[in-house]
LOMARDO-486493 format. One line per field, with one value per residue (C-alpha): x, y, z. Coordinates in nm, 3 decimals. Layout:
N
u = X  ...
v = Y  ...
w = Z  ...
***
This chain:
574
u = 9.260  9.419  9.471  9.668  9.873  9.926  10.025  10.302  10.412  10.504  10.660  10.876  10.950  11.002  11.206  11.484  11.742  11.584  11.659  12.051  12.015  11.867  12.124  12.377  12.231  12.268  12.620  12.732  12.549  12.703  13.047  12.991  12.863  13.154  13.444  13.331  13.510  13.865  13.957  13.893  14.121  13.903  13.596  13.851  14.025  13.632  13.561  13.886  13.784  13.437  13.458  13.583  13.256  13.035  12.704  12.379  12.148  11.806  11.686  11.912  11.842  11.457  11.521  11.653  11.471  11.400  11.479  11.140  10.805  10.798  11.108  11.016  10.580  10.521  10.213  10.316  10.289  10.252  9.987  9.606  9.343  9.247  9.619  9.663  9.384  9.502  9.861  9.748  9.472  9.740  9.953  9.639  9.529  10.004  9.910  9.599  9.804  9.974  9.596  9.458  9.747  9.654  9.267  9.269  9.430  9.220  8.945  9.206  9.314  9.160  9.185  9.557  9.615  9.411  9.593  9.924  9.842  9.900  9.698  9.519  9.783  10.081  9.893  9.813  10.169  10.222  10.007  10.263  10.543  10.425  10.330  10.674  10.821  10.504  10.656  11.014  10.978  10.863  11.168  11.387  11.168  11.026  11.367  11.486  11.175  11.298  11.630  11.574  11.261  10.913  10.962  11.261  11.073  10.822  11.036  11.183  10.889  10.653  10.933  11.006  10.665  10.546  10.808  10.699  10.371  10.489  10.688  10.407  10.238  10.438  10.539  10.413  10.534  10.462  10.808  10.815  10.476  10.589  10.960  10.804  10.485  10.783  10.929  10.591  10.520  10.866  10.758  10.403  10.400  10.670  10.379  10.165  10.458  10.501  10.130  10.155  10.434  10.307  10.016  10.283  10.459  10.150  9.927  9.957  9.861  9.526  9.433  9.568  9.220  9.049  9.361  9.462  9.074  9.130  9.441  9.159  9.040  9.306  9.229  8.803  8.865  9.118  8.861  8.563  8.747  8.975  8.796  8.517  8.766  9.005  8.659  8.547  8.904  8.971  8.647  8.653  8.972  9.206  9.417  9.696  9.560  9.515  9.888  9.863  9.583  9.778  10.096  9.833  9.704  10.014  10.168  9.877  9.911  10.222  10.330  10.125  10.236  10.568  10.531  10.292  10.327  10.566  10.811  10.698  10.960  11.023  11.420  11.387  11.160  11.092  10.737  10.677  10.888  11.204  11.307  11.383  11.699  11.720  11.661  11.335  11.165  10.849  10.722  10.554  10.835  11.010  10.723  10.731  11.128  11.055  10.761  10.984  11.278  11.007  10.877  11.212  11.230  11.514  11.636  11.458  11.730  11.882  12.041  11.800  11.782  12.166  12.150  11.858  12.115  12.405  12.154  12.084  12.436  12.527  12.255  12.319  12.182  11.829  11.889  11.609  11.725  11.569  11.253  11.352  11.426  11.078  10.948  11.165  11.089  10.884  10.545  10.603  10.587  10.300  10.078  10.247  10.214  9.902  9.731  9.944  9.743  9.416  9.561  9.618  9.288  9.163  9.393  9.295  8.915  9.005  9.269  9.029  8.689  8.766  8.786  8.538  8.276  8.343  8.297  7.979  7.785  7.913  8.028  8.261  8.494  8.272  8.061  8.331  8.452  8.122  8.180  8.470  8.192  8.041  8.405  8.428  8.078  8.164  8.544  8.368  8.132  8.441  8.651  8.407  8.282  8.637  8.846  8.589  8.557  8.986  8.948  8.694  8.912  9.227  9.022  8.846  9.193  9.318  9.026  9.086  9.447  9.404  9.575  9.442  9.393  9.604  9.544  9.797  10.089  10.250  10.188  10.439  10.317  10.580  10.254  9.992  9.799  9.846  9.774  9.469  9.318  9.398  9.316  8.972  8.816  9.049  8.949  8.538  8.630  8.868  8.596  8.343  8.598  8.628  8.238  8.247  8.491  8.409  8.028  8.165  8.325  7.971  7.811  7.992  8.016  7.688  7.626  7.357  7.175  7.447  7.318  7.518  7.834  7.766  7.651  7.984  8.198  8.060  8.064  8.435  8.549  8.389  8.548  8.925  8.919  8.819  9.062  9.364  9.305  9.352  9.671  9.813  9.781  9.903  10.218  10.335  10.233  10.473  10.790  10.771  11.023  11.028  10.681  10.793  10.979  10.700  10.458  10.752  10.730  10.397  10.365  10.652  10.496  10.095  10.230  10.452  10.202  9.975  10.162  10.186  9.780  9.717  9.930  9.777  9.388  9.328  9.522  9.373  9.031  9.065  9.139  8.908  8.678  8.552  8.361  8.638  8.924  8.759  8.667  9.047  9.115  8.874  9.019  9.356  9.232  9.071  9.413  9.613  9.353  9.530  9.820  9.657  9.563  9.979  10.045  9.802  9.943  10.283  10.303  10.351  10.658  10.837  10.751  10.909  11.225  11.287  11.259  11.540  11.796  11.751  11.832  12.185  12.294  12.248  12.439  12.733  12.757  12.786  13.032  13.250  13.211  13.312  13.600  13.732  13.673  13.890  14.158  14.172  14.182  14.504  14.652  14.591  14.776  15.042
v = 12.723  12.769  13.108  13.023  12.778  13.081  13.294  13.056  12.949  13.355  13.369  13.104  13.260  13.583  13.467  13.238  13.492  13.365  12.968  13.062  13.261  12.955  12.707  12.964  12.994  12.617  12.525  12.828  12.640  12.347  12.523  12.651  12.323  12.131  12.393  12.663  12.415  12.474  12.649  12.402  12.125  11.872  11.929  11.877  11.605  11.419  11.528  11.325  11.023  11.017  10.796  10.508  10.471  10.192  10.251  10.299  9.997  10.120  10.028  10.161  10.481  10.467  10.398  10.744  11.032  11.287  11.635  11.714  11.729  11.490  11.631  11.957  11.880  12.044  11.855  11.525  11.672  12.043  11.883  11.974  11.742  11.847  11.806  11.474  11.350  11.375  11.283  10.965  10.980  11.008  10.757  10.503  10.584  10.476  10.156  10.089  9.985  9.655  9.460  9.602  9.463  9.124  9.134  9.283  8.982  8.693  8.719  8.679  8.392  8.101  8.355  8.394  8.042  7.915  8.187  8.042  7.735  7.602  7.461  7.676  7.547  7.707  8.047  7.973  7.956  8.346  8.408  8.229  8.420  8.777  8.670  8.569  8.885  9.077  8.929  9.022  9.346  9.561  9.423  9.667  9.928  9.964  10.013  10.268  10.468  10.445  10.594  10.742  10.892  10.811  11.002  10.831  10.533  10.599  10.683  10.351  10.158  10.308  10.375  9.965  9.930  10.139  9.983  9.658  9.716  9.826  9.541  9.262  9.435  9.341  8.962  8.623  8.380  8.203  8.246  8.604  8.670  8.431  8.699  9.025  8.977  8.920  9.285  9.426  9.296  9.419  9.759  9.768  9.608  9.838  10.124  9.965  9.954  10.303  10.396  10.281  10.397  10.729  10.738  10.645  10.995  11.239  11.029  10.940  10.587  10.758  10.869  10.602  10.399  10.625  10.704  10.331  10.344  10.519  10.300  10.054  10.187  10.034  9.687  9.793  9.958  9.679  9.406  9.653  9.807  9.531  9.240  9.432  9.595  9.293  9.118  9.376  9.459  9.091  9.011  9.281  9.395  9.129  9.052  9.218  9.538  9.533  9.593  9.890  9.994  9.958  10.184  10.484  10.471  10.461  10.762  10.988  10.886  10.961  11.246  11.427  11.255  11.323  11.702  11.758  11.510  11.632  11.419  11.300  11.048  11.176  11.070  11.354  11.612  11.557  11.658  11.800  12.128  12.054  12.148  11.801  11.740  11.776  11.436  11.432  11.792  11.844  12.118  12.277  12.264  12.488  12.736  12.798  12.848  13.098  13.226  13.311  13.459  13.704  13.802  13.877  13.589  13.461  13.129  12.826  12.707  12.417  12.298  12.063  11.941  11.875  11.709  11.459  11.369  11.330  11.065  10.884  10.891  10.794  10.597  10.276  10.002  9.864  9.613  9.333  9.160  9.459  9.368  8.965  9.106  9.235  8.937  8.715  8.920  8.680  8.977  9.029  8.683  8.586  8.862  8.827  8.491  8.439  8.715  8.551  8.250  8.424  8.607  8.327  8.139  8.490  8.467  8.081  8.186  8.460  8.293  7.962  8.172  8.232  7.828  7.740  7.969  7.896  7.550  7.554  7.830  7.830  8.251  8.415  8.664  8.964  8.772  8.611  9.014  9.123  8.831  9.023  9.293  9.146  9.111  9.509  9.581  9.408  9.578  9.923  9.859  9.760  10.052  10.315  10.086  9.960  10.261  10.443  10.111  10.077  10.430  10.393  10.056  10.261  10.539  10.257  10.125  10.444  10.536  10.218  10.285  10.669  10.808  11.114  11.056  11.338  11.264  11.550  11.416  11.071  10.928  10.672  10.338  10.111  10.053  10.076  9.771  9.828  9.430  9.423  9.767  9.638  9.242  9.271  9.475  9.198  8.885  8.903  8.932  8.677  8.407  8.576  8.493  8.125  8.074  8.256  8.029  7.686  7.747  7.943  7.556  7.384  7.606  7.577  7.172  7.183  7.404  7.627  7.977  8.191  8.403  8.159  8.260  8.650  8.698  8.455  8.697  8.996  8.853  8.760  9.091  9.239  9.023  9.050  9.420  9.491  9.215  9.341  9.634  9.633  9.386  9.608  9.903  9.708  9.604  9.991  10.065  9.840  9.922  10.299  10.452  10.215  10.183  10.087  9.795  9.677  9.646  9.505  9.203  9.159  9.201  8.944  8.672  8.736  8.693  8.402  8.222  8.355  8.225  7.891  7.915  8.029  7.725  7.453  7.563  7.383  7.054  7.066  7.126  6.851  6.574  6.680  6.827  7.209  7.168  7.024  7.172  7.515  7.345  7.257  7.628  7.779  7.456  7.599  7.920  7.814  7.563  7.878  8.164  8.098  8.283  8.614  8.537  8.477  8.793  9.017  8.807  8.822  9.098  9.414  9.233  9.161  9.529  9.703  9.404  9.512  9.837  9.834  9.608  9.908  10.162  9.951  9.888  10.284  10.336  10.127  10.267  10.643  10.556  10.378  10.725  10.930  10.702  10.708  11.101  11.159  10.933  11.132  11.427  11.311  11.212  11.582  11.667  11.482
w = 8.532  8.159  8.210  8.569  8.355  8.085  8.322  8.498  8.156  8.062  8.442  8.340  8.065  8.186  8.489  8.317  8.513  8.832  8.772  8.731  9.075  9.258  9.114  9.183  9.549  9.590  9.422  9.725  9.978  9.901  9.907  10.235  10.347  10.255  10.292  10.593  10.850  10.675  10.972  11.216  11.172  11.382  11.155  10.807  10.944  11.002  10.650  10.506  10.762  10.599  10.347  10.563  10.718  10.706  10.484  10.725  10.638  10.539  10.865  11.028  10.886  10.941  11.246  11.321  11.437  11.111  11.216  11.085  11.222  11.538  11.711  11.708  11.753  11.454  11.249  11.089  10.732  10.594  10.320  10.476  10.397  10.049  9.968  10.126  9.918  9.621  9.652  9.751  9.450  9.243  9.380  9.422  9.033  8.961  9.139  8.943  8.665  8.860  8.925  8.597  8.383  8.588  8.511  8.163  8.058  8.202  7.948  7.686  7.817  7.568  7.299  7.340  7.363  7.058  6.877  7.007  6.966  7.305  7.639  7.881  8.169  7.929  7.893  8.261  8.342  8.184  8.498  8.746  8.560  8.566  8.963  9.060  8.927  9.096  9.403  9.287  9.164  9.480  9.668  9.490  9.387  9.719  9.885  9.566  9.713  10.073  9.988  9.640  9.679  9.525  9.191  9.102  9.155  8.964  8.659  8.666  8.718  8.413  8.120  8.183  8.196  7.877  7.695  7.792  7.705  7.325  7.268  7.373  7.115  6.833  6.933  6.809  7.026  7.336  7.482  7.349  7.602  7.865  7.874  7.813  8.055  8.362  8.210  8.252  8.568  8.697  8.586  8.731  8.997  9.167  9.180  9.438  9.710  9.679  9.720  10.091  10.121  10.013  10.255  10.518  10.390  10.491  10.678  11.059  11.220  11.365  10.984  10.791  10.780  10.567  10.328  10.257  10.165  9.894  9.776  9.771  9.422  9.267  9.369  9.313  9.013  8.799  8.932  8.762  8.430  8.334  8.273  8.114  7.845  7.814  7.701  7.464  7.364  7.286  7.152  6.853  6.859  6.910  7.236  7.108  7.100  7.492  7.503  7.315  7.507  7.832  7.681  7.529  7.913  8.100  7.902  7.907  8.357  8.350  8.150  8.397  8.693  8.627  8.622  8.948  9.175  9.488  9.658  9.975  10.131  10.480  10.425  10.183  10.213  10.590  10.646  10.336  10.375  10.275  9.944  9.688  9.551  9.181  9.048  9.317  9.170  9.007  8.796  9.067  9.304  9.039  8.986  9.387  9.373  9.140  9.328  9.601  9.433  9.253  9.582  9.725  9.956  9.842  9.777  10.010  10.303  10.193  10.541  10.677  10.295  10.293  10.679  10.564  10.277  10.532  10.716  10.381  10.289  9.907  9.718  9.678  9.425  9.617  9.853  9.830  10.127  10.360  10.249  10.350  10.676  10.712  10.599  10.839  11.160  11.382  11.396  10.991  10.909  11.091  10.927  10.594  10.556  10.616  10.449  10.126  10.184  10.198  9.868  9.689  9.770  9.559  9.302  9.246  9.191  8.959  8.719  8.723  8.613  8.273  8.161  8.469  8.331  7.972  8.039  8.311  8.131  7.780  7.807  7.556  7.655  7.697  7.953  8.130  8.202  8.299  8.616  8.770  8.820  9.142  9.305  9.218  9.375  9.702  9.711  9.694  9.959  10.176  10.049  10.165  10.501  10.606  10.644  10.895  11.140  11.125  11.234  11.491  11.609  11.632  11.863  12.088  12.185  12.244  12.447  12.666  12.754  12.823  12.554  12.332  11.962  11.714  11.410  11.271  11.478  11.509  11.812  11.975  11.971  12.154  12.394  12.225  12.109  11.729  11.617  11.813  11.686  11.343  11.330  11.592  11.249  11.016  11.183  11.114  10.712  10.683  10.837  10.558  10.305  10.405  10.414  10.082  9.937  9.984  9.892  9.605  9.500  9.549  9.340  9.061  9.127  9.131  8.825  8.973  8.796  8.753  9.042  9.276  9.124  9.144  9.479  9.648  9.383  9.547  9.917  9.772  9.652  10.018  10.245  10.055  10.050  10.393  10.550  10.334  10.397  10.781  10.731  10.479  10.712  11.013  10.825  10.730  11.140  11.260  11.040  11.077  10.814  10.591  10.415  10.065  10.188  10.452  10.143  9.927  10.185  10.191  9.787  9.781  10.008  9.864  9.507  9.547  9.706  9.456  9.178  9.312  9.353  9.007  8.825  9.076  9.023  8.686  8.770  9.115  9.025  8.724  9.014  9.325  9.153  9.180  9.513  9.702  9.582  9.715  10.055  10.090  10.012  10.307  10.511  10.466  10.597  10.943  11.017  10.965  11.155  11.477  11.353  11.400  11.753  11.802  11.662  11.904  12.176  12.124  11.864  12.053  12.266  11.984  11.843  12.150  12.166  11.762  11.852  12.184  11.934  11.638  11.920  12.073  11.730  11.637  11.954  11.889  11.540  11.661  11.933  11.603  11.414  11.702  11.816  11.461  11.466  11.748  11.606  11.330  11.489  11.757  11.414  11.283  11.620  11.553
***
């Protein structure tokens, strides 16, 4: 492996002459691209009309056919297996760092506010903060990825977040950590809209159990690592020096990152085989340009490069209201809002424990980390168990309606039952999680062994995982194209809600007591459960009626451009 790396490093050295060929070879294109129709005066005079246009929506451009891989039956993506793997790896391990910059903190929690000198609900309320912008954040990050491309995204999200990190280091202040822990969150918490959206990239509907599996490790892994080190870090450390841990972390993830992970938004690369645009190359994409030219294939053709960017059209500042619109649409909020509720149940449990525990069993920090353990052992089992049965659910229903299962190409699914495959492997999980809950609340009221606690925190941490995990994979199925933003929506509505669930837990708790405030939590869930059942009733209806309005309004826009096209060219007559 060094010596592979040695040996590219001399190419590049060796090959500088090359580089200047291949920018050469593209400044021509782009020449011929936008001056080879001089001679046709209909074709100059659209060129002078094209500015007048109206800007394509970003779902109006997802709703457009790529010229890539389905059009032509070609495979969904040119990345095998092996490849697909670890691009979402990668992307999965860029997400980590949005729930383990939540649970790092909680055992730090009392610390930080004796230090500070303030109450637990105040240090509480730094919780509610960095949730809000949790909720905020993806909205615009997740559409920059949808029309920007992934990398981009990810440059914006970890330099805010690594400088974040730095300066909550060095402050002193409440208000100084309230501010700064909303400019971390807005950095982090981007990263976990474009994992999805990256498994939407390379992964078809059939395949998509097992790959948002492995996204799972973010949300198994933050549960495992960061309450264990924000317990030892805090306990002989000092709290402060879990900010500083969190920068050192994030730049050693994403120095790397930066250089080898490849684009992969299909508005830009298509399948996989379209060379990036500048801003949107990494290292390796570069070593394979030069690859060619050294083996006298020439430059790579940048047509189908230069029609995607056509489609996209000039990149706009990210519009959070696309990611409203997902969140408005009758199926989306149905699915989104409820799986926010079950959310925020979680996220009531797991901001409470730290005081709860302190309190009931007299822990210090350390011990109080080594809790969040159980909720990682049951997320694993669900991580490895879940993704097979979505899988097998997507194949039944497929089965049952005669149609053939590819998992290399994406299939249409205007008629297939897509809620149902999903929620009928959902619905089981989410009634585990409401047991789990409310005897999770007796327990504590009743201040049992300890054992009580850590078998309803691993039942917990089971039940979430494997629920989510089949709603978060149902929301990308049913806004095809525009991944980022369809997990934008539901990061928005599962962190508002959690928010509101982490600030209420104390006071509520303090005036029903533990037992009953977690009963009214799982009572919240069944009153709601009969929102699922509306959207596998009425779900794939509204799917196919969203679907016919996307197609009429792309109609009526291309009749526009080619009315104003030959008005411009009777003009030209004149």
């Amino acid at each position: 492996m060094e010596d592979s790396i040695a040996n590219s490093a001399t190419a590049a050295a060796a090959n500088k002459p090359h580089d200047e060929a291949i920018k050469k070879d593209e400044s021509q294109h782009q020449e011929e691209v936008q001056g080879g129709s001089n001679s046709n005066g209909e074709s100059q005079q659209a060129d002078t009309i094209e500015p007048e246009k109206a800007e394509p929506t970003t779902h109006e451009i997802a709703a457009t056919k790529s010229p890539g891989a389905e059009s032509l039956g070609k495979d969904y993506s040119i990345f095998g297996p092996m490849e697909k793997k670890f691009i979402v790896f990668v992307a999965t391990m860029g997400a980590f760092f949005s729930p383990f910059t939540t649970q790092i903190y909680f055992p730090a929690l009392t610390s930080i506010a004796q230090d500070l000198h303030v109450s637990n609900s105040k240090i509480n309320l730094t919780m509610t903060t960095y949730m809000i912008l949790q909720a905020i954040a993806p909205a615009f990050i997740g559409n920059l990825s949808d029309t920007a491309g992934r990398r981009p995204a990810y440059i914006v999200c970890f330099v805010v977040y690594i400088a974040a990190d730095i300066a909550l280091a060095l402050q002193n202040n409440y208000v100084a950590l309230l501010i700064l822990r909303m400019v971390q969150s807005a950095g982090s918490s981007g990263t976990v809209a474009i994992a999805n959206a990256i498994v939407a990239d390379v992964a078809t509907s059939a395949e998509r159990g097992i790959y948002i599996g492995i996204t799972s490790l973010a949300t198994i892994l933050a549960p495992s690592l960061g309450p264990i080190l924000g317990g030892i870090i805090s306990q002989y450390a000092g709290w402060k020096w879990i900010f500083w841990f969190l920068a050192i972390l994030a730049g050693v993830f994403f120095i790397p990152m930066l250089l080898f992970m490849p684009e992969t938004c299909r508005l830009i690369v298509g399948d996989g085989s379209v060379p990036p645009p500048k801003w949107n190359r990494s290292f390796t994409n570069h070593l394979k340009e030069r690859q060619r030219l050294k083996e006298g294939l020439g430059p790579p053709d940048y047509a189908e490069r230069d029609a995607l960017a056509k489609k996209r059209g000039p990149l706009r500042f990210p519009n959070p209201l696309d990611t409203l619109v997902v969140a408005s649409e009758k199926e989306g909020f149905f699915i989104l809002f409820f799986a926010g509720i079950v959310y925020a149940g979680f996220y009531a449990i797991m901001s409470g424990m730290p005081s709860q525990l302190k309190e009931i069993y007299s822990f210090n920090d350390l011990k109080v980390g080594l809790m969040y353990l159980p909720i990682s052992g049951g997320s694993i089992v669900a991580a490895f168990a879940q993704g097979k049965l979505v899988d097998w659910s997507f194949a039944r229903e497929a089965r049952k309606i005669g149609m053939p299962v590819q998992k290399r190409k994406q299939q249409d699914l205007s008629h297939f039952p897509i809620e149902k495959a999903r929620l009928q492997v959902a619905a089981p999980m989410l009634l585990l999680a409401t047991i789990s809950t409310v005897i999770y609340g007796w327990i504590l009221h009743y201040r049992v062994s300890v054992a009580g606690p850590i078998i309803m925190l691993f039942v917990q941490g089971f039940a979430l995982v494997a629920s989510t995990q089949c709603i978060s994979i149902l929301i990308v199925d049913i806004n095809p194209g525009l991944a980022g933003t369809a997990t934008a929506a539901f990061n928005l509505i599962r962190c508002l809600l959690g928010a509101g669930a982490t600030a209420l837990i104390l006071p509520m708790t303090d005036k029903l007591g533990l037992g009953w405030s977690y009963t009214l939590i799982g009572g919240v869930y069944v009153l709601l459960s009969p929102m699922l059942w509306v959207v596998v009733r009425w779900g794939p209806g509204w799917r196919r009626e969203r679907a016919e309005q996307e197609e009429r309004k792309l109609g009526e826009n291309e009749e526009r451009e080619k009315e104003k096209r030959e008005q411009g060219a009777g003009a030209e007559g004149v």
